[in-house]
C-alpha positions in Angstrom: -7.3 23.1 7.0 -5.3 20.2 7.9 -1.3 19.8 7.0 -0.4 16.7 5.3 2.9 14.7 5.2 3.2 13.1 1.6 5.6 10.9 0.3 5.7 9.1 -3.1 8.3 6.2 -4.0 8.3 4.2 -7.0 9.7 0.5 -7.2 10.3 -1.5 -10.2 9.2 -5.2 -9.8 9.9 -7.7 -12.4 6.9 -9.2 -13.5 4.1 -8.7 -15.5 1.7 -5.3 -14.4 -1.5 -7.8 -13.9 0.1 -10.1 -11.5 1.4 -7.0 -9.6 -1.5 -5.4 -9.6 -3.2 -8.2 -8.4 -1.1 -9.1 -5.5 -1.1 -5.4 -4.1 -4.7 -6.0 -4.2 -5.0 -8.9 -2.4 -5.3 -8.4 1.1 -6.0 -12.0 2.3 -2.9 -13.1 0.7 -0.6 -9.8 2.6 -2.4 -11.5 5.5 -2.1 -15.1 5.2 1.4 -15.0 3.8 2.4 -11.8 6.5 3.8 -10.2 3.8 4.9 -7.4 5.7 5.4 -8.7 9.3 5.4 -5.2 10.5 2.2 -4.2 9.8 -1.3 -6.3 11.0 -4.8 -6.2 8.6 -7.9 -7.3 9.0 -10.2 -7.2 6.3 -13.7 -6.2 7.6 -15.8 -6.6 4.4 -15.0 -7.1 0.7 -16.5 -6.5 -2.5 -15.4 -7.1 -6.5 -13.6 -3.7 -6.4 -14.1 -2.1 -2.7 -12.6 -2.9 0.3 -12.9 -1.9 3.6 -10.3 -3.2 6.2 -8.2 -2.1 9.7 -4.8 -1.9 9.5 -2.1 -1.4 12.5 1.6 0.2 12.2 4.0 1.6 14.4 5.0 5.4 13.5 7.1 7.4 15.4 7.2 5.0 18.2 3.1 5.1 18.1 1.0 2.3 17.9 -1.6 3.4 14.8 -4.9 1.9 13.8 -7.1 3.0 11.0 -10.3 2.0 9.2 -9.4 2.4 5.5 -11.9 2.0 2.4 -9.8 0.8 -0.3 -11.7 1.4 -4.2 -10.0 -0.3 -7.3 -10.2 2.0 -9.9 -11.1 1.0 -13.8 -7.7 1.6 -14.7 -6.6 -0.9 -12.0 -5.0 1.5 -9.8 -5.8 1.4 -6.0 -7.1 4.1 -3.7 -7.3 3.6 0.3 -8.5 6.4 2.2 -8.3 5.9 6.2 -12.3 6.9 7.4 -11.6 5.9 11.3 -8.8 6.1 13.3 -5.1 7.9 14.0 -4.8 9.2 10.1 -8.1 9.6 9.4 -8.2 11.9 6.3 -5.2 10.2 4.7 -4.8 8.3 1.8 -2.7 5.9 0.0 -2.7 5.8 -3.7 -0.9 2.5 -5.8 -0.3 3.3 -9.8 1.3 0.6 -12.0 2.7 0.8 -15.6 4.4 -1.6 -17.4 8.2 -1.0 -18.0 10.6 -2.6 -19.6 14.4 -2.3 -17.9 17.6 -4.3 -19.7 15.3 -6.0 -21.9 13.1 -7.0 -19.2 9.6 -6.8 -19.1 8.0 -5.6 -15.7 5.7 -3.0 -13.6 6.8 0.2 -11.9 4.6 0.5 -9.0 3.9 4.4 -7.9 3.0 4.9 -4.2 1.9 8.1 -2.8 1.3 8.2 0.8 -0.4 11.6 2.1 -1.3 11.4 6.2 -2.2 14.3 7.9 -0.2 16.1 10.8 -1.4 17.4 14.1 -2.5 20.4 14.1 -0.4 21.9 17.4 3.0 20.0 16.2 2.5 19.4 13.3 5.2 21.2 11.4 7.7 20.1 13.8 7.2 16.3 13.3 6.6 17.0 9.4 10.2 16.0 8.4 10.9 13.2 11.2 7.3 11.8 9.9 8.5 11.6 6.1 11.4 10.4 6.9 10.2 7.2 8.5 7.1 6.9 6.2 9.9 7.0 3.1 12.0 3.8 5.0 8.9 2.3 5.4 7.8 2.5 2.1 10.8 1.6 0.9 10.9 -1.8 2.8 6.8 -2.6 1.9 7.5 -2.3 -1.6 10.7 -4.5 -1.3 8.8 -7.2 0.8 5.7 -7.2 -1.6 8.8 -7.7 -4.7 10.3 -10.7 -2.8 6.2 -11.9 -2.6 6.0 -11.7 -6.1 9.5 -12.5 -7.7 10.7 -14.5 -4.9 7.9 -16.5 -3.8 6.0 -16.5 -7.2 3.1 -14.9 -5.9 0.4 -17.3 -6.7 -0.5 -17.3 -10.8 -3.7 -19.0 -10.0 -4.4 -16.1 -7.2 -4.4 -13.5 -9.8 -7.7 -13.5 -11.7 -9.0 -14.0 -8.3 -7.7 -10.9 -6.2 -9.1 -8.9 -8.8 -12.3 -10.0 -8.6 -12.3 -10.9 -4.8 
């Protein structure tokens, strides 16, 4: 049975949980706006709510590409699940729920990553993993908050990237 590395980070983004929802779940916007310039995707088909795309990263000094499935759920949460490549077996899961802070209305966006170690060293690189996956996380969820409060991720995009 395979060891995991999980992390799970939660940001709070000021703006309304449908327009953060739907940016997260647009991947031709991540791509055409490089929303996070240190990681590449290519979306290889898409449906209404399915996905299925490549996406490359740097880890531990390694070069990582995986084939994820990505499923919108009813609730509008998001669930990619790499089926090819270096962390095949891992997931990614988004939650959001709306949250006021100082009288401000906004989204807390949930991320769980969960990646799975090798088996030989696994245990060894377990913490050194985390650790980077957490500073990563940290800085994707910051650059998708500048997308969206920043650069005023598109309002006309967001009916779309739901249904796209």
């Amino acid at each position: 049975m395979p060891r995991f590395a999980q992390v799970r980070h939660t940001q709070w983004i000021d703006a309304p949980v449908e327009t953060v929802r739907a940016q997260f779940a647009d991947l031709a916007h991540h791509i055409r706006s490089n929303v996070h310039p240190k990681l590449r995707f290519e979306i290889l088909e898409q449906h209404a709510r399915t996905a299925r795309f490549a996406q490359e990263v740097r880890l531990l000094g390694i070069r990582q590409r995986d084939v994820f499935e990505r499923q919108i759920l009813p609730d509008g949460s998001i669930e990619d699940r790499s089926v090819e490549g270096f962390n095949r077996g891992g997931t990614l899961s988004y939650r959001f729920h709306p949250q006021t802070v100082d009288g401000r209305a906004g989204t807390v966006v949930e991320i769980v990553v969960r990646l799975p170690l090798p088996a030989v060293i696994g245990a060894l690189v377990k913490p050194l993993l985390q650790g980077q996956i957490r500073r990563e996380l940290r800085a994707a969820l910051l650059e998708d908050r500048a997308d969206i409060v920043e650069h005023g991720y598109p309002r006309a995009a967001v009916g779309v990237a739901i249904a796209a």
